[in-house]
C-alpha positions in Angstrom: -39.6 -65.6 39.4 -37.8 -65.3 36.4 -39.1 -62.4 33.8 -39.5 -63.6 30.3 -40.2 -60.9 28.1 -41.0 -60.3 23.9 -38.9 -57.3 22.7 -41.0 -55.1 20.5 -38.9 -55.7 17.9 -40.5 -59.2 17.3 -43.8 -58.0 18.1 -44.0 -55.0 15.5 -43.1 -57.3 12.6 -45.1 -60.9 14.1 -48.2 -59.3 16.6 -49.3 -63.3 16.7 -46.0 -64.6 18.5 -46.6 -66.4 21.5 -44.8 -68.4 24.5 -45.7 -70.7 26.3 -43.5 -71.1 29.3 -43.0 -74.2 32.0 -40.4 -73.8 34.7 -40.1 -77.2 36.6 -37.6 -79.0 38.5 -36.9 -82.3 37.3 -34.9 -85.8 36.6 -33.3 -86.2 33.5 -33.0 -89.9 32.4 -31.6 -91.0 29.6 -34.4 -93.3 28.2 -37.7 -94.4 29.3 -39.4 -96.7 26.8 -42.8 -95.8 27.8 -42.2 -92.2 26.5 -40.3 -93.7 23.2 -43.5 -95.7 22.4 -45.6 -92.5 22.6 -42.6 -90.7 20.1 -42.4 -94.3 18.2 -46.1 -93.8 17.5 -46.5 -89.7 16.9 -43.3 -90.5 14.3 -45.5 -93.3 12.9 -48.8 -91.0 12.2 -46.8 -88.2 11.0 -45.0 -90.8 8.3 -48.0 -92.4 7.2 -49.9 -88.8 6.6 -47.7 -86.7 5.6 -45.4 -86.4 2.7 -42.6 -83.4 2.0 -44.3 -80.9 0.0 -47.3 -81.3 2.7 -44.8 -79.9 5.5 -44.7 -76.3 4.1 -48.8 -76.2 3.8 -48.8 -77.2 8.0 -50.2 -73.8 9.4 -48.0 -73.2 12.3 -44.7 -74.0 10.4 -46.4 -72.0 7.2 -46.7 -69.0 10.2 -43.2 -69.6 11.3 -41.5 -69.6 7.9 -43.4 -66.3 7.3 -42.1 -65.1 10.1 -38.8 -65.5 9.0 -39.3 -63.6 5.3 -40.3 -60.5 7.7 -36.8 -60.7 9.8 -35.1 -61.2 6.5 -33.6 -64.3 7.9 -33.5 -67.3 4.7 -36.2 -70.2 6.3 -34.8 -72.7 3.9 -31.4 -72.4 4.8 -32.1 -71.4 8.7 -34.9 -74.2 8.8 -36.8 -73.7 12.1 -36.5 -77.2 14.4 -40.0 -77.8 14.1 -39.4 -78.3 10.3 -36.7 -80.0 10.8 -38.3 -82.7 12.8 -41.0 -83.1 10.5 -38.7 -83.1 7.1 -36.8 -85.7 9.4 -39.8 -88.4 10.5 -41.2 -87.4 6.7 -38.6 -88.6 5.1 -38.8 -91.9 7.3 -35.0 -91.5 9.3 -36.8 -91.4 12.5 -35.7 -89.3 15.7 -33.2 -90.5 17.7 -33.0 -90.2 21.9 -31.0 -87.9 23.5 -32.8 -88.0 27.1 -35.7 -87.5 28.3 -36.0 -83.9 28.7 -35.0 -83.7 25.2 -37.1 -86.5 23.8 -40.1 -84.3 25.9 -39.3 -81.6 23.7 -39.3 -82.9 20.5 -42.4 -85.0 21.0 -44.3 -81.5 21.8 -42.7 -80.4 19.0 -43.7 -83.2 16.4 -47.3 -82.4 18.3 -47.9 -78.8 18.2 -45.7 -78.2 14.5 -44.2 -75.2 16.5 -40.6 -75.0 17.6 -39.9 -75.7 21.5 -36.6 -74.8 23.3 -35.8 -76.3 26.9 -32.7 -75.0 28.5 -31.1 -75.5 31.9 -32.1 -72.9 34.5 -29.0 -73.0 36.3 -26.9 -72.3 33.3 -29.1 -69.0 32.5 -28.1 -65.8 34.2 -30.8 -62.9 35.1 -34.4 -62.2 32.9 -34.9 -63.5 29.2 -35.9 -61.3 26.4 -36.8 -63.1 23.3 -35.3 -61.0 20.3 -33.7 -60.4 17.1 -29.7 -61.7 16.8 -27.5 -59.3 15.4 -25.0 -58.8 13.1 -22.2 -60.7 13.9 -23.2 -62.6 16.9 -23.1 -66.1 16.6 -22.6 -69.2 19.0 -22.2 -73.0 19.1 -25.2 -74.4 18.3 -25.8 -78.4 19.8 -24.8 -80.6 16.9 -24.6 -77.3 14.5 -21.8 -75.9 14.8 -21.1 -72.2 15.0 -24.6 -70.5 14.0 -25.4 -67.3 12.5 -27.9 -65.2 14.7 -27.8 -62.3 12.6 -31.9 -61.3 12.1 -32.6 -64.7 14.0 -35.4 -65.2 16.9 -33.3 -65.8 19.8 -33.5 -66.0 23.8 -30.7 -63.7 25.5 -30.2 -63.5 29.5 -27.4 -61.1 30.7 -24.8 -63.1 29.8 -25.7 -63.3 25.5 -28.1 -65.4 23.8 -27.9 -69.3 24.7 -31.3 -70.4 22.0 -33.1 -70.1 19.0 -36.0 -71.1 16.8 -33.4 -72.7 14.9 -30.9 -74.4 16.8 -30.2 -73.8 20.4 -26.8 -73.5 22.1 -24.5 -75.4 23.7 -24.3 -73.4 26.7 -27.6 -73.7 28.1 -28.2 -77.2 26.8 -29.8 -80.2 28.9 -27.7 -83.1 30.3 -27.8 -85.6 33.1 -26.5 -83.2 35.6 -29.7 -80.9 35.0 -32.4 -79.8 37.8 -34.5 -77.1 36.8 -35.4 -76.9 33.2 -37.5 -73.7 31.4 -39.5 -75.1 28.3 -40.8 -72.5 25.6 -43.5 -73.5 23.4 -42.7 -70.9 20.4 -45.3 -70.2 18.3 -45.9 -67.4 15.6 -49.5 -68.1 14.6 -51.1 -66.7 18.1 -52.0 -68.5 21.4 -54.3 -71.1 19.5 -54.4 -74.3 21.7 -51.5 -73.0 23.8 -53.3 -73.4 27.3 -54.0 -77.2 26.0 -50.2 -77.6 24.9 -48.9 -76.5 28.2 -51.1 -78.9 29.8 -50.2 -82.0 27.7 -45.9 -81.0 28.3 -47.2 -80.9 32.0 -48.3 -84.2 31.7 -45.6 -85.4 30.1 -42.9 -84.1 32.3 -44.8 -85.6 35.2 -44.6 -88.5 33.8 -41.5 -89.3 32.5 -39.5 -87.1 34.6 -40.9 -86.9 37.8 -41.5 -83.0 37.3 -42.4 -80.7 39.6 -44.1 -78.0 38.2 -42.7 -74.3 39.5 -45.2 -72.3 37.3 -46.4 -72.2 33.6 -47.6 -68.6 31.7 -48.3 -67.8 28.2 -46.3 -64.8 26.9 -48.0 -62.0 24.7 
């Protein structure tokens, strides 16, 4: 199987951070309405609860903007794509549907308030380390443009980083074509309700796109 690691470099300065891992071969659709009722309604709660300034107060994205300040990497102008999402259904412009595996992703997102990344197996090459971007490097991020990793969380295989907290990149992004997908669950405020997240992004990978599960873990 494939070895996901933390490097110590994330650990010394954020002890809490956590992943939560599913490898799983799947189907990628491009729309199921079943699963855009269940976003339709999460976007709904979070609109009718929330308003901006309460976004910042949210504990994991309060423990992920922190996280941030200790890499020296600006959370305001780097927003993390949990924020995002929330700023975005917030503010009442709604998400919009990529596919299924990426509609997945954002739902566990808008869930859990913690920024998820699911990237194509096949187009990752040799173990993962989840680390700090340095200066200089920088890739195409999808719908971003070219993004500044410098001081950023990122996930790098042998060939360079392909995914952030941020924005992830074009290279291992999800289309129709994919098969096997690996989903983090990202979180910087510890393994709280992690074993119950992995479960419910089971469940919802099973469900809307016909997953088989490989193997799940949560990283320490």
């Amino acid at each position: 199987m494939i070895n996901i690691t933390i490097d110590n470099i994330l650990k010394e300065k954020c002890p809490n951070l956590t992943l939560g891992c599913i490898i799983a071969n799947v189907k990628v659709n491009d729309f199921n309405e079943e699963l855009w009722k269940e976003i339709t309604k999460e976007c709904t709660n979070i609109e009718n609860s929330l308003e901006i300034k309460d976004v910042l107060t949210l504990e994991n994205i309060k423990a992920s903007r922190d996280a941030y300040k200790k890499f020296k990497k600006d959370p305001s102008k780097y927003r993390l794509s949990s924020e995002s999402l929330l700023r975005r259904i917030v503010k009442g412009l709604g998400l919009y549907t990529v596919n299924t595996i990426v509609d997945i992703n954002n739902l566990i997102s808008l869930k859990t308030n913690n920024s998820v990344g699911t990237y194509d197996l096949d187009k990752v090459n040799g173990n993962i380390i989840f680390t700090l971007g340095h200066e200089g490097e920088r890739y195409e991020g999808i719908g971003r443009g070219e993004i500044n990793l410098e001081n950023l969380p990122v996930f790098e295989d042998a060939i360079g980083k392909f995914g952030s907290t941020t924005s992830d990149s074009t290279r291992a992004m999800i289309t129709k074509d994919t098969k096997s997908i690996l989903m983090n669950i990202i979180s910087f405020n510890g393994d709280i309700n992690m074993e119950s997240h992995i479960n419910n992004a089971k469940n919802l990978l099973e469900l809307y796109s016909n997953a088989k599960i490989v193997e799940t873990r949560i990283i320490k």
